[in-house]
Every structure is written in C-alpha cells, then in structure tokens.
N, C-alpha and C positions, 0 to 999 in steps of 0.2 A: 481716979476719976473715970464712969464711964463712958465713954464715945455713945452709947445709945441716948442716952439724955441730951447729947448735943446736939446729937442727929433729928430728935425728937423737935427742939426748940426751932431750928432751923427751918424744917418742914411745917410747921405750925406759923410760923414768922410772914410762908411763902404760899399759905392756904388761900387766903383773903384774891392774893392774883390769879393765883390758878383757878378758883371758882370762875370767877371774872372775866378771865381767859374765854375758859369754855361754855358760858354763859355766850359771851362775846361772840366769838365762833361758829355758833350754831345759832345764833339769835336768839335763842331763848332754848329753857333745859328744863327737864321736868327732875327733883332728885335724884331720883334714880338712875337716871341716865350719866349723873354728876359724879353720885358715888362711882357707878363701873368705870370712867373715863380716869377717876383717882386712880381709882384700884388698877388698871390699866396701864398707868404710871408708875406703880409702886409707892405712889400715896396714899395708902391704904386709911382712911378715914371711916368714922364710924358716924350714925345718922346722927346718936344725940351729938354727935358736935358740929356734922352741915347741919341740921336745923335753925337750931339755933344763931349761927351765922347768918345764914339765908334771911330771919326775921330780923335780925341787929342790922342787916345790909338795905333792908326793904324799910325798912322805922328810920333809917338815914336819908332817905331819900334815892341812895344810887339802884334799889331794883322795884321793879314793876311785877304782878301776874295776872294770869287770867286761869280759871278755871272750866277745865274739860270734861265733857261726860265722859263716861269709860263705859265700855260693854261687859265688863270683868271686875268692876268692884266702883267702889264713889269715884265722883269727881278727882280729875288730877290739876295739880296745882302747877303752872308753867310761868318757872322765873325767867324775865329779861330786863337786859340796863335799860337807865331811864339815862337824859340826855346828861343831868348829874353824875350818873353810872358809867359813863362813856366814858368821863372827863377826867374822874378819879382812875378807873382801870387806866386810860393812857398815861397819867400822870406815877403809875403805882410800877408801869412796863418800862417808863424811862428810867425810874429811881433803881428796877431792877439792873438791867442793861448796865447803869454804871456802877453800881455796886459789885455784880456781878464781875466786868471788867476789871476794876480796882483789885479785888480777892482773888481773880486769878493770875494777876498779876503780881501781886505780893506773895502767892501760895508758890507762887514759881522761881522767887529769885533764891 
C-alpha cells in the first residue's frame, strides 16, 4: 500500500477548509492568490481542481464575487464567504480542531 495515496486522500479531505480559511483571512482571494498560499503550504493544488471548487462552493450558497478591472489582462474574479460561508467554514474549523485532537491522540498512545 502506498502512503502517497493516503496522503493524497487526506489533503483533498482538508481542501474544502483551507480554501475557506484563507478566503476567511484575507476577506476575500482572487485564485491566484489561493493557489500560491497552497503552494506555500505544501498543498500544492492545481487550478482545474480550485476551480471548480470555487464554483461548487459559490452554487452552494457559502461564496460570493465581485469582479475587477485589471490593467494587465480581463477582469479578475474575487472570492469571499457569504454569511452561509461563515457558518460552514466555522462549523468545518470545529469538526477539524476535534478531529484533529482525537488522531493525535490515538496516533500517540
């Protein structure tokens, strides 16, 4: 069995908050910015898979954008939580917190 597939499932698992996060954080994130803050992390994610998130998250109801003129190419697209968006991410930051807790606590005895 190999540990890269676990590792893979795990990190994908943990996308959804860390978007969220730094959505959260900064008020609002334009992709790009989302991608390098992964990448940054060592969650190294590739756009066709935030995109798509990004739209499943906004067709939910939890994100909002607005769109920016740019001096250097189209319009940019700037995601932030809606007050649904709040509610989930905090609810999504508890479940980690104990979860989190739980497994390092059984990974330790």
């Amino acid at each position: 069995m190999a540990v890269e597939n676990t590792e893979s499932q795990m990190r994908k698992g943990l996308l959804e908050l860390c978007i969220l996060g730094i959505i959260h954080t900064h008020k609002e994130a334009y992709p790009s910015d989302i991608l390098e803050q992964l990448k940054d992390a060592k969650l190294v994610v590739l756009e066709g898979t935030l995109y798509p998130l990004l739209t499943r998250l906004k067709n939910a109801g939890m994100l909002t954008y607005r769109w920016e003129e740019s001096m250097s190419g189209p319009p940019r697209k700037y995601y932030a939580l809606t007050h649904d968006g709040l509610a989930f991410y905090e609810q999504l930051r508890k479940s980690w917190e104990e979860l989190s807790k739980a497994v390092n606590h059984l990974a330790s005895i």
